[in-house]
N, C-alpha and C positions, 0 to 999 in steps of 0.2 A: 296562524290558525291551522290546525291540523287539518287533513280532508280523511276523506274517509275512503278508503281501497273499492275500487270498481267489483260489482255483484259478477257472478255468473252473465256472462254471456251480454254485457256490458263491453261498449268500444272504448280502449285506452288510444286517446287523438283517433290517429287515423286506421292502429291496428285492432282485431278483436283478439283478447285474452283466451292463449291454447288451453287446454284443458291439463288438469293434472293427471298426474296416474292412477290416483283415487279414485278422480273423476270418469277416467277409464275404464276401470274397475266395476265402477256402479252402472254402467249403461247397462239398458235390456238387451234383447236378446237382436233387436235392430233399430237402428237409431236414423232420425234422418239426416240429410245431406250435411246441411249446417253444420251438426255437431260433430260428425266424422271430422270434417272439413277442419273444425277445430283442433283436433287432435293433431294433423297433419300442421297446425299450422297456417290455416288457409280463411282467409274470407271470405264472405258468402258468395262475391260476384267469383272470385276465381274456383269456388268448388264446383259451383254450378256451372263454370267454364270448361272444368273441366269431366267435368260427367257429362256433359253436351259432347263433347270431342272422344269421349270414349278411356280418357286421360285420366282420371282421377286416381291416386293410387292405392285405391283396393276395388276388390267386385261392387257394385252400384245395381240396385233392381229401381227399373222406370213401374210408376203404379199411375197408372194415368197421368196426370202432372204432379206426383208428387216423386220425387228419388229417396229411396230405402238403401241403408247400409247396413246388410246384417255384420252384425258385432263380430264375427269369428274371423270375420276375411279382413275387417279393421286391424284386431290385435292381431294378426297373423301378418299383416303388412308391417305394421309399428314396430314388429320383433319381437313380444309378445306373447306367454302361453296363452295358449288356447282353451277353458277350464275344461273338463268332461262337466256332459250334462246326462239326468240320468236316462239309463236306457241306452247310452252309445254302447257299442261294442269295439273292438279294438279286430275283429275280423272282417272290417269292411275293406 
């Protein structure tokens, strides 16, 4: 019997499924911990390990108890362009 492929954000055994480049792609403008976390590769207990420790490998904004990633310090960690948004300038 055939199974059926794990949804988004659905655990394969004991890992959680990274995210694609699409899926990279599509994030807003700040994503929270979790889904960075994914991008990197990471499950929930160790992203939040490591943005507790200061460790995580991009910028992390604490919002009370929730942790914010904005998307530009993500793809800019990953390797990544960074897109313009409108309004940037290029003489900052």
């Amino acid at each position: 019997m055939h199974q059926a492929s794990p949804r988004q954000g659905q655990r394969i055994g004991a890992m959680t499924r990274g995210l694609t480049l699409a899926e990279v792609g599509e994030l807003p403008a700040v994503t929270d911990l979790v889904t960075a976390g994914r991008a990197f590769g990471l499950g929930r207990t160790k992203a939040y390990e490591l943005a507790r420790a200061g460790e995580f490998p991009c910028p992390v904004i604490r919002a009370g108890a929730t942790w914010l990633v904005p998307t530009p310090g993500l793809l800019a960690a990953l390797g990544l362009p960074v897109p313009a948004y409108p309004g940037d300038s290029e003489e900052r």
